[in-house]
N, C-alpha and C positions, 0 to 999 in steps of 0.2 A: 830411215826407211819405214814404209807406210807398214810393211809385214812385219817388223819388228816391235808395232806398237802392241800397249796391251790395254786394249777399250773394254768398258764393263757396262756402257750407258748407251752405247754408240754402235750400230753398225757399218759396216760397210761392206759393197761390191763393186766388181770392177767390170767393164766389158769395151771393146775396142778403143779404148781411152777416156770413158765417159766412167767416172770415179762416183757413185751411188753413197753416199752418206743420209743413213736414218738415226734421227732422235726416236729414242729408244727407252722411255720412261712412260708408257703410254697408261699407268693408274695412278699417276702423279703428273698428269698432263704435261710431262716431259720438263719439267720444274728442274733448275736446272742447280744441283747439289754439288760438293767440292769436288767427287769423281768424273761428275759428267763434265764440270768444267774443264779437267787434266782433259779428259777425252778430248773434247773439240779443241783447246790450246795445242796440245803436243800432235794432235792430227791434222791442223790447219799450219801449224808450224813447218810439219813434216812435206807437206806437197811443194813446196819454196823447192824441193833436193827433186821432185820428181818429175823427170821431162815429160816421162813416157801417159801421166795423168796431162788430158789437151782439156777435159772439162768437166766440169762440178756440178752433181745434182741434191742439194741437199732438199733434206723431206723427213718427216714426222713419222711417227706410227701410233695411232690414237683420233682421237676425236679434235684433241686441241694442237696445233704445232711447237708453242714452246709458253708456258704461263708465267716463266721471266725468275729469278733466283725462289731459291725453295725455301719458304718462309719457315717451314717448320726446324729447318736443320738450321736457319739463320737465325730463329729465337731462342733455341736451345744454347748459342753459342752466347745469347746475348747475360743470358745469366750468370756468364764468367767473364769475371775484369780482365777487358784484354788490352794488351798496349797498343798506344796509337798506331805506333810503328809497325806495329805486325795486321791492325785491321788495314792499313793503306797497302803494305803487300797485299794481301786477300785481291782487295782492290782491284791492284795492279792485273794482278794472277787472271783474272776476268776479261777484265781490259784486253790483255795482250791477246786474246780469241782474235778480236775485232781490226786489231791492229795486222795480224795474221791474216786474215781474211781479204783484206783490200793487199797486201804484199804479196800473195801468193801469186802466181800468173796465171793460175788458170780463173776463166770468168765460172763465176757462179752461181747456178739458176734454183732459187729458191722457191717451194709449191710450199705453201701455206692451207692449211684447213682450220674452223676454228679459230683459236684464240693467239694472237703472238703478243704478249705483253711483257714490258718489261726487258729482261735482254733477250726473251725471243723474238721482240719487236726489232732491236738492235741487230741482231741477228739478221732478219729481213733486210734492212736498209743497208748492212755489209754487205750483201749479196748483189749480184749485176741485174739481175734482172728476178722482177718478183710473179708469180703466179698464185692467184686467190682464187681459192673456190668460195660457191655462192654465198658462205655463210662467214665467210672467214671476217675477223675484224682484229683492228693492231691499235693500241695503245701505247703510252708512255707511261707506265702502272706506278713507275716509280714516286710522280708526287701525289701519287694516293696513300703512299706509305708514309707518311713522315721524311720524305728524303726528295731532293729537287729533281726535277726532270730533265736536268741536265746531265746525262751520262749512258757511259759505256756508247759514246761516240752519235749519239741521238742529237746534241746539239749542233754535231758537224753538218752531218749527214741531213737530216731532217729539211732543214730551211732551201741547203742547196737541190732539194728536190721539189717542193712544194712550194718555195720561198718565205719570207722571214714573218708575213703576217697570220700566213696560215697557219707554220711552222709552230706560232706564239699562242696559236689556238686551242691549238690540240694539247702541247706542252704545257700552258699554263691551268689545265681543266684539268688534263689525264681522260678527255674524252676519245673514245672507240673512233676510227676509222674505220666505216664499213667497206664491202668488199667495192662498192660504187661509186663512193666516194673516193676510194683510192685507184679505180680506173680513170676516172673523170680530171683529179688531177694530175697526171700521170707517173705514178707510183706504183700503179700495176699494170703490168703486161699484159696480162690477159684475165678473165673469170672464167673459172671451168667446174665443174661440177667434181667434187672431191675425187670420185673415180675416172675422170678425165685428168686431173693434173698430171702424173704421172706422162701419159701418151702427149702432154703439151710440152714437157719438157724435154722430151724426146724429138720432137720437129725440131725445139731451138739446138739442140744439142746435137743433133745430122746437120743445121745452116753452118754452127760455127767448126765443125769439121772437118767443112770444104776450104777453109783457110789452111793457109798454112802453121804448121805449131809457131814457127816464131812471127809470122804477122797476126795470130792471135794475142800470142803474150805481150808483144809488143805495143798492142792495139790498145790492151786494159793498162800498159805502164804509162803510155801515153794520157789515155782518159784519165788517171790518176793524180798526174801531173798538171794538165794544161785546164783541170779544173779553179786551179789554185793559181793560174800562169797568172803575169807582172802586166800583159799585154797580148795583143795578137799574133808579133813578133816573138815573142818569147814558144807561145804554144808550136808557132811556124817551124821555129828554128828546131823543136823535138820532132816536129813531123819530118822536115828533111831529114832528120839523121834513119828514123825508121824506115824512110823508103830505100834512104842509102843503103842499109843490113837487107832487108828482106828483099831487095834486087840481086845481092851477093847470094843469096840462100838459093840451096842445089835445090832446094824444094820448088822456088818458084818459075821456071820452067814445067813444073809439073801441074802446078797451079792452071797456067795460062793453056797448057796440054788437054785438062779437063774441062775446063770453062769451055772450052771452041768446040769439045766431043761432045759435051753435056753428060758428064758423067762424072760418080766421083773420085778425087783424086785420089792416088797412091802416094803417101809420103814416104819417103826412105826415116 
């Protein structure tokens, strides 16, 4: 249960089903340390149990959105011999945010300001849809460090957005994605001036509310799947089955109710 959690990095609020999640580290340009890491894990974990959350707005508070693992609490750790076995949990324990993120059902609309490098960049590209304000720029920080820029899910995500050459561009440099570069290739949704993200997020998150919760959810399990599908058949045959469910659902008469009034719907 989302009330049950206990975040020290992380806020959140709720308001007609639209779940408000802020990175909350905003004098460590929201750097992301072993607590804030539990935060977003056991909070992205958490919404998998929550019907009544239909969508995700995550967002920063600071100048930067996320500057990617917090090097200083990652150096401090480095001057103690640790077993292999226990740095690959660590690993893991990061990882699974990401993994979280794309499993959960609700879609999630990520405002970026500033900087997302690293796994705030990761963070970004987990997210459904990305919104940049004008200054905002995203990197793969990691092969700036001594460590490959393959990770925490950048190698999946990345190419199948951008595709494989770009993708090897950026990755192979650790060069910034500007906020126009990443409109132009279609990796952001919109540019909005820092104090407009917020209210942009807000239009997408009133479109996808006129769906119904389970032809939402089912909408993002689908695109999850039929990204990776064997064929056209394969993605086919998951669409027939969602249309089959979300025809049975009490909701969608209510759907079709609203659509013809133009007004928005009442879900039960």
């Amino acid at each position: 249960m989302l009330s049950d959690l206990q975040l020290h990095h992380v806020k959140m609020s709720e308001q007609s089903g639209v779940l408000t999640i802020t990175l909350n580290r905003p004098d460590q340009l929201n750097a992301m340390n072993r607590r804030f890491v539990s935060d977003l894990r056991n909070l992205f974990q958490a919404l998998y149990w929550e019907p009544s959350i239909r969508v995700v707005v995550l967002r920063a508070s600071g100048k930067a959105f996320c500057a990617g693992l917090d090097l200083k609490e990652a150096s401090e750790n480095q001057d103690r011999q640790v077993d292999t076995s226990i740095m690959l949990q660590r690993q893991r324990t990061i990882a699974e945010i990401y993994v979280a993120m794309r499993r959960c059902p609700q879609p999630i609309i990520c405002c970026i300001q500033g900087a997302a490098s690293g796994g705030g960049f990761a963070l970004a590209l987990a997210s459904d849809i990305r919104l940049l304000s004008e200054e905002a720029r995203m990197n793969a920080a990691f092969i700036r460090i001594g460590l490959s820029a393959c990770d925490m899910g950048v190698s999946y995500f990345l190419p199948r957005m951008i595709g494989l050459s770009r993708a090897s561009e950026y990755m192979l440099t650790g060069r910034f994605i500007e906020a126009e570069q990443a409109l132009s290739m279609g990796l952001a949704s919109r540019i909005a001036s820092a104090a407009r993200l917020d209210d942009e997020a807000a239009l997408f998150a009133e479109d996808m509310l006129r769906a119904t919760p389970l032809g939402l959810r089912l909408t993002k399990d689908a695109l999850n799947h039929t990204i990776d599908a064997q064929g056209l058949e394969a993605a086919m045959a998951l669409e027939d089955r969602n249309q089959m469910l979300t025809a049975q659902d009490p909701n969608f008469h209510e759907g079709i109710a609203a659509f013809m009034e133009k007004r928005m719907p009442v879900y039960g």
